[in-house]
C-alpha positions in Angstrom: 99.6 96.5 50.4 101.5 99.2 51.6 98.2 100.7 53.2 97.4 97.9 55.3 100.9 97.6 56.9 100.4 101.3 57.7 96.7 100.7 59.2 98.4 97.3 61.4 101.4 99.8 62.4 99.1 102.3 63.7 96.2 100.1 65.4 99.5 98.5 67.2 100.3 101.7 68.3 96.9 102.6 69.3 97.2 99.5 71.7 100.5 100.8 73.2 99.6 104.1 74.1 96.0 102.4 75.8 98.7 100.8 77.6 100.4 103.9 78.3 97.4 105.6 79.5 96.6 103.0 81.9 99.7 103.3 83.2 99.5 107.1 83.8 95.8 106.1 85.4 97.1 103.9 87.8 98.8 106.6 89.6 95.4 108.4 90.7 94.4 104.9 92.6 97.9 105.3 94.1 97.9 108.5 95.1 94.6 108.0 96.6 95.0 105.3 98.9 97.8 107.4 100.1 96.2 110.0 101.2 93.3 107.9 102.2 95.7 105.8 104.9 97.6 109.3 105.6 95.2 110.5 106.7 93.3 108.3 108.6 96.9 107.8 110.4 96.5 111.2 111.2 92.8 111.5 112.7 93.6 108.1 114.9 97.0 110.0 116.1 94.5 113.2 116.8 91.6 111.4 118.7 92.1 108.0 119.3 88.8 107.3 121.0 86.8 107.7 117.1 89.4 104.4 115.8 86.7 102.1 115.1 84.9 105.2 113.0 87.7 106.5 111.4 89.0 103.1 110.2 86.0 102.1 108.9 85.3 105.3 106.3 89.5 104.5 105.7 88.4 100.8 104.6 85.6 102.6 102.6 87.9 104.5 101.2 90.6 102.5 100.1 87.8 100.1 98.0 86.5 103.0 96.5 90.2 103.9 95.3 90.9 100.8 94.1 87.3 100.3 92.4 88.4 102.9 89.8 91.9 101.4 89.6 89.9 98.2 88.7 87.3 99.5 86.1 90.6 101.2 84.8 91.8 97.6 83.8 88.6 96.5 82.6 87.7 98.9 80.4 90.3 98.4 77.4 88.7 94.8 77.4 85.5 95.9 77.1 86.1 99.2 74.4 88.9 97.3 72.6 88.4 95.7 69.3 
């Protein structure tokens, strides 16, 4: 008996650190649509006649930042048990 509250215990724990990890993960997304905006703030500021270029590879970008954020909270649904 003892076993199997000792197995549930550490699968519950399992789960929280998942959680955990997601957590820490989000911050790369985060970090990256920074810089990806920072940037782009930057090369507008520097030549303002490239705009319409340099906001579209920022829009580009930003959805592939936020793509991994998103497989990031898909993919304990899909690997969990």
């Amino acid at each position: 008996m003892s076993a199997t509250l000792e197995l549930a215990a550490l699968q519950g724990d399992i789960k929280a650190l998942g959680s955990i990890g997601y957590g820490l993960a989000a911050i790369g997304p985060g970090i990256g649509v920074g810089i990806v905006f920072g940037k782009g703030t930057e090369a507008r500021a520097r030549q303002p006649e490239a705009a319409g270029l340099i906001r579209a590879n920022q829009i580009l970008g930003f959805a592939f930042c936020e793509a991994l954020a998103l497989i990031g909270i898909v993919m304990p649904f899909v690997y969990g048990s």
